[in-house]
N, C-alpha and C positions, 0 to 999 in steps of 0.2 A: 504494500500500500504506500501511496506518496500521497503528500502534504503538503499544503503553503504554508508558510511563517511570513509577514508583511509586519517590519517596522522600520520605525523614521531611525535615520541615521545623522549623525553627528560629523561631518568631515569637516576639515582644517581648509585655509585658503589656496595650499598647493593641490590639494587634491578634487578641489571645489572647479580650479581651471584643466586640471588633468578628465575628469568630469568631462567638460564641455568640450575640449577635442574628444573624449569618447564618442558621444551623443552624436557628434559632427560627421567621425571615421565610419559611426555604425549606420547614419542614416547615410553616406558616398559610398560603402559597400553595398547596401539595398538596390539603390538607384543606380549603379555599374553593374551591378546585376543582371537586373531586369533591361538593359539594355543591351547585353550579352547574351540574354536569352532572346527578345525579341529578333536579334540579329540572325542568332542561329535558328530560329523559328522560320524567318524568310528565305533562309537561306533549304529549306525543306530538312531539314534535321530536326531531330525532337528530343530538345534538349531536357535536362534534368538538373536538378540539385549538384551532383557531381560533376557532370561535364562541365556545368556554369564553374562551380569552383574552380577544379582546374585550368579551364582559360584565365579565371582571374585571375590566382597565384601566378599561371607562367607570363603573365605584362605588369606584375605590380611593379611600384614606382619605387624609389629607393626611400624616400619620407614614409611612408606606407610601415619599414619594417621597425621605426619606434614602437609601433601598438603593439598589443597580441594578437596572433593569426584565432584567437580563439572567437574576437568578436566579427571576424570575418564570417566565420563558420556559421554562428548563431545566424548571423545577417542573412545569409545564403540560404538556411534551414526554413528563416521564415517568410523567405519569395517564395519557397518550393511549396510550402503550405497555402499561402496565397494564391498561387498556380491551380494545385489541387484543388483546391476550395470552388476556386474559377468552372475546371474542366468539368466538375459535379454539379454543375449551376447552383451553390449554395448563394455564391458572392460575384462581385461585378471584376473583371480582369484588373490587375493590380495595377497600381498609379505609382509614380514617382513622388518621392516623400518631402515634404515641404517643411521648412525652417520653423514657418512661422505657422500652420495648421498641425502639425502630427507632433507628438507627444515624444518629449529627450527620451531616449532609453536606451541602453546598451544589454548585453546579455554575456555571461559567462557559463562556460560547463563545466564539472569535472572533468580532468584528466589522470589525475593522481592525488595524492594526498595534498600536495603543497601549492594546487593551482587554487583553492578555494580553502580558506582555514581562518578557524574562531580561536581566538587566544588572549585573554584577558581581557572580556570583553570589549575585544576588538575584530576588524574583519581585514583578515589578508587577500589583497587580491593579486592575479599575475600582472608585470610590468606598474607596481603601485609602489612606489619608495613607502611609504606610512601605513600603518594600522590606520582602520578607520574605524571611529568608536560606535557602540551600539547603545541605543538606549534602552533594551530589556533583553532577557535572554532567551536562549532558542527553548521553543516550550518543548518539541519532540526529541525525542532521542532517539536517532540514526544518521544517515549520511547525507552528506549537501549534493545533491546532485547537479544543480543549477544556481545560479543567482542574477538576481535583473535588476540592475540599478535605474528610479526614475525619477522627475524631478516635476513636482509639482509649487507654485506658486511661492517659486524660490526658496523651496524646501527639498529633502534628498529624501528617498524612502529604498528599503534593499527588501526586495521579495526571494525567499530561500524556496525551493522545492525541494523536501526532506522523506526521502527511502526510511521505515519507519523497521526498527530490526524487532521490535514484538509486537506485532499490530494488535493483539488480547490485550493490551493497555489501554485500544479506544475502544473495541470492540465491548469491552468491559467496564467502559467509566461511566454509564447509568444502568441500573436495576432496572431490573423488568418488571411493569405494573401491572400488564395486564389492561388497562385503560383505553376507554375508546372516546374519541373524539370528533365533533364535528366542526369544522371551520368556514366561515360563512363572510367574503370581503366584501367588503363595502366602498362609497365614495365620503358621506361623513365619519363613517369609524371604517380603521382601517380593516378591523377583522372581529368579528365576533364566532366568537369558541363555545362551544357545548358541549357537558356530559352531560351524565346523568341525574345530575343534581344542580347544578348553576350553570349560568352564563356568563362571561366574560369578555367586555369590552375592552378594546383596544383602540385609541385615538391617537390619530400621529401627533408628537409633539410640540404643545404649546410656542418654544421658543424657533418654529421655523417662521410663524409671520413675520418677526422683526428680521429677521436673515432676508428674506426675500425682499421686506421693504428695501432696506438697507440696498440689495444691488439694484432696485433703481434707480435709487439713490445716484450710487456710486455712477451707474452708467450714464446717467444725464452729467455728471460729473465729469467721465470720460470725454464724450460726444464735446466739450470747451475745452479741450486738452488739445494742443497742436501733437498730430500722428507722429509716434519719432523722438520727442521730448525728453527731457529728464522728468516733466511737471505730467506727460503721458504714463512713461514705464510705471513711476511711481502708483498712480493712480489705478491704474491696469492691474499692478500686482495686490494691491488691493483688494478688488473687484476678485481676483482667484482666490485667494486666502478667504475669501467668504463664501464662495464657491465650494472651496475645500471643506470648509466648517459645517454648509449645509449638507455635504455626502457625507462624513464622521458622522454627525449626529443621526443622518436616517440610517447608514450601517449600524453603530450601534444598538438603535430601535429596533433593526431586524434583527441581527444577532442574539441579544437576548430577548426576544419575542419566540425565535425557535428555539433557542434554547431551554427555552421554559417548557415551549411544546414537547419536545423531545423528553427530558426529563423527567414528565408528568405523566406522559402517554408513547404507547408505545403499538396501539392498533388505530385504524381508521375503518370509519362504517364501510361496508358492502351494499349500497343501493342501487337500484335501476331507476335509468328514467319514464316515465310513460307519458305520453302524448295525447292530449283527448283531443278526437277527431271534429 
């Protein structure tokens, strides 16, 4: 079984600009990519993951070998997926990644022990002079298989994907109640819950009107901001950090909303629908 772990991280200033050539290297491997493959597409060949890679590697540039070849890889792994996703008509054929629309992120994998390592809560990464600090510890216990560093509203966050070596640890962290439950969502409450004896409402909360208010706040705010500005960015980053505050807050509400459900209950009704003619 594998797991996510998702927490904000603490990096220093050299690794804050180390950061942003990542972000920069992983979205020009994306986009050399896909134009490697569109090539070899026209050219009636049917390219893949692999083959894309190896063209790359054999024209990389000599600036190119500061990074790790490892966020090449990720990069490439996730056109191939895009690709896929396309050929299956799930998604619309994949676009060239944008500075200023697509979201910083970089990815790293394991390769061995010392390509990914936790050590006084700290995070080693490869080609990274410094520890980079963590602000809580990893809750699972097994191996890091991946980590994807991203950056939101000039903040860092490190998402771990964790191979878990006794999975009877989650499998076993609530008792069985035996309990059945019915759940019923709503647009004024968000979910109303039933057993056998109460009801249980559930109303999203109270402190999103001011959040909302507030980015329109802020946006009419923007909208007087010359595009570009110090008095712009400023203001912008704003407007995300509240952004930011209103997705925390409704994750949190979810997360322990099923957590509760989980916990308490552990079956759901068997019902048919029927249709009066």
């Amino acid at each position: 079984m594998i797991l996510t772990h998702k927490m904000e991280i603490k990096p220093n200033k050299t690794i804050i600009k180390l950061f942003e050539k990542y972000f920069g290297y992983s979205r020009y491997c994306y986009n050399k990519g896909l134009s490697i493959w569109e090539e070899e597409y026209s050219k009636g060949n049917k390219p893949n993951g692999r083959k894309v890679r190896d063209i790359f590697k054999s024209i990389k540039q000599e600036w190119e070998k500061e990074y790790s070849p490892v966020v090449l890889d990720t990069a490439i792994e996730d056109l191939e997926k895009a690709y896929n996703m396309f050929y299956k008509k799930i998604n619309k054929k994949p676009k060239f990644k944008s500075k200023k629309i697509n979201k910083n992120s970089f990815r790293v994998y394991r390769k061995c022990d010392s390509t990914i390592r936790i050590k006084h809560n700290k995070l080693y990464l490869p080609r990274f002079p410094y520890g980079i600090k963590l602000t809580e510890n990893i809750r699972f216990n097994g191996t890091i298989k991946t980590c994807t560093i991203t950056k939101k509203a000039n903040r860092y966050f490190a998402s771990f994907s964790i191979e878990l070596k006794n999975e009877t640890e989650i499998k076993n962290k609530f008792p069985t109640t035996n309990k059945v439950a019915g759940i019923d969502l709503g647009l004024k409450t968000f979910a109303v819950l039933a057993d056998d004896k109460y009801f249980y409402k559930y109303f999203y909360p109270s402190k999103l009107k001011a959040y909302y208010a507030k980015i329109n706040y802020l946006n009419r705010k923007l909208s007087k901001k010359q595009k570009g500005s110090n008095k712009f960015n400023v203001m912008k980053t704003k407007l995300q950090r509240t952004y930011l505050r209103i997705f925390n807050i409704q994750m949190d509400f979810l997360q322990k909303l099923t957590t509760n459900i989980i916990k308490n209950y552990d079956k759901r009704f068997k019902c048919k629908w029927y249709v009066k003619e």
